[in-house]
C-alpha positions in Angstrom: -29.7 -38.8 40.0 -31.6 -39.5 36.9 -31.1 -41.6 34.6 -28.7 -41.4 31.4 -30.6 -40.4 28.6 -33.0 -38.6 31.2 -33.4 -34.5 31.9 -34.9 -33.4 35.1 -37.5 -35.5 36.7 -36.6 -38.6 34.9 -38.4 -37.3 31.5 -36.6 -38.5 28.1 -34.7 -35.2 26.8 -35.8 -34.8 23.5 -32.1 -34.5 22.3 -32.0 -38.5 22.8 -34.5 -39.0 20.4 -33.9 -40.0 16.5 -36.1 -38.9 14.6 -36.8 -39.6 10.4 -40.4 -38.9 9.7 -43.0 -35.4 11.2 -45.0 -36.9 14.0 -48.8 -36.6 13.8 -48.8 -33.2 15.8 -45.9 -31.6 13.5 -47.7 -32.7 10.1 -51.4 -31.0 11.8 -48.7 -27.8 12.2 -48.0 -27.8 8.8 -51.7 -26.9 7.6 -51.3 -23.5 10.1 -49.2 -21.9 7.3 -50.5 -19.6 4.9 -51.3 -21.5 2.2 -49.6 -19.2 -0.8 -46.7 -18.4 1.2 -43.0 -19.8 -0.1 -40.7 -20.8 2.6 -37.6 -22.4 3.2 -36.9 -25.7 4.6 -33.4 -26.4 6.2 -32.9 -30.0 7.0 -29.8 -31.6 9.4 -29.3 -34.8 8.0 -28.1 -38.0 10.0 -26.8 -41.2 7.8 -26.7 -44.4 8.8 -23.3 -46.0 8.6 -24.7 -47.9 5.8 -28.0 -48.2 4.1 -29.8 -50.7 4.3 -32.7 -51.5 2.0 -35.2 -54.1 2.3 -34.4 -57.0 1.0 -31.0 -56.9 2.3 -28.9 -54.4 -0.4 -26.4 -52.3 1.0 -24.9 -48.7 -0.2 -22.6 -45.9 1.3 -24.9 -43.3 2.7 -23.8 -40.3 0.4 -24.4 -43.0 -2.4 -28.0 -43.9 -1.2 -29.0 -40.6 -0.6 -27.7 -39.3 -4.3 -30.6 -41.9 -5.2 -33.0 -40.7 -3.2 -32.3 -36.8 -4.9 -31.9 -38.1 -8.3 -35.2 -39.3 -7.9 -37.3 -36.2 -7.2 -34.7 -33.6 -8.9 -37.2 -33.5 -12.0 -40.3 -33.4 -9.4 -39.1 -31.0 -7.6 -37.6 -28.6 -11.0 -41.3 -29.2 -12.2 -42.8 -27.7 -9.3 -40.4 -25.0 -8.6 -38.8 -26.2 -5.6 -34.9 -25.1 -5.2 -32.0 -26.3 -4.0 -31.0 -22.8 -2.2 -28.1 -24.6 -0.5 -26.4 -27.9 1.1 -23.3 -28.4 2.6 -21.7 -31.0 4.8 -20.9 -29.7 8.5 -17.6 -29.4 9.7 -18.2 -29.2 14.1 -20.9 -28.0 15.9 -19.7 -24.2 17.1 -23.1 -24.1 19.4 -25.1 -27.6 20.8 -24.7 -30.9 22.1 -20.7 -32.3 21.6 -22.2 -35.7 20.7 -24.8 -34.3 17.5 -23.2 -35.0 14.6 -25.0 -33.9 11.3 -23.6 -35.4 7.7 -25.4 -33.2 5.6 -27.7 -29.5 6.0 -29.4 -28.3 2.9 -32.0 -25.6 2.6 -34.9 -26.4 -0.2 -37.0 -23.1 -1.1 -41.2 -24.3 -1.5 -43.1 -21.6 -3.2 -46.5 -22.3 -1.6 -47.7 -25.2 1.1 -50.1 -26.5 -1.6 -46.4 -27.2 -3.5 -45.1 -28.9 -0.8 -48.0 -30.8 -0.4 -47.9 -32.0 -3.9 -44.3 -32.6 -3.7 -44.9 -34.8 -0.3 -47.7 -36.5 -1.6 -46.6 -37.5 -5.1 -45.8 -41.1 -6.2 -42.2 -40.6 -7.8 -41.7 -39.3 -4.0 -43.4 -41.8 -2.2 -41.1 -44.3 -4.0 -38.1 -42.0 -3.8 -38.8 -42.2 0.3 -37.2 -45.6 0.6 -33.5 -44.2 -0.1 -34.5 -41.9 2.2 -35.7 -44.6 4.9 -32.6 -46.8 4.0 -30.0 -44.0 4.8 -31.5 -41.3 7.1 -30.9 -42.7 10.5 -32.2 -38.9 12.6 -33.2 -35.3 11.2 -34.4 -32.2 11.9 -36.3 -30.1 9.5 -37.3 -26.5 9.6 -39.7 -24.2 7.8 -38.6 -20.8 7.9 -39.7 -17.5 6.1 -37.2 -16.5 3.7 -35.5 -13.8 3.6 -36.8 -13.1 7.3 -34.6 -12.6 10.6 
């Protein structure tokens, strides 16, 4: 029998994982999109109990991540990135009993070279330690719109 945590033939089930930042392979992914294309980003969000900052300040998740999207609201308006939707989730109707998601929102990028100046600015680089304090796993999608 394999150990818990473990799928067939003892290998770590990627479900197990937590997971807060793209790994190398999934960023290198990213530049395989048309360049001028929009699409939509739906995220499943994970909070920590609490966040924790360095330096030792504590805050309600839903607190510390209002900070993280006060802080690129106006980066984001400038470069045309939407809100299209966020919700919290009730249950899980289809997956894993034990995932439990806090928050799903869908953010609308007009182009990759958008979302790489949204990524790569400074108000979001400093934005990103709300994000570090409260996110504890994630999963984020790029998706066509409008596309099934």
């Amino acid at each position: 029998m394999a150990p818990a945590g473990t799928g067939p033939c003892g290998r770590v089930r990627e479900s197990m994982r937590e997971y807060t930042h793209p790994s190398r392979a999934q960023f290198d992914a990213l530049r395989t999109l048309p360049e001028e294309v929009s699409f939509d980003q739906l995220e499943l969000l994970r909070f920590r109990a609490t966040a924790v900052y360095p330096g030792g300040e504590t805050l309600a998740p839903l607190t510390a991540f209002a900070r993280y999207t006060e802080a690129v609201f106006a980066l984001a308006h400038r470069l045309g990135v939407e809100l299209v939707w966020q919700g919290r989730p009730h249950l899980s109707v289809i997956g894993p009993d034990l995932e439990r998601w806090d928050l799903c929102q869908v953010r609308r990028f007009p182009s990759l070279a958008v979302y790489r100046a949204f990524i790569n600015d400074t108000v979001h680089a400093e934005a990103r330690a709300h994000w570090r304090a409260v996110v504890e796993d994630a999963r984020v999608f790029c998706a066509e719109p409008g596309r099934a």
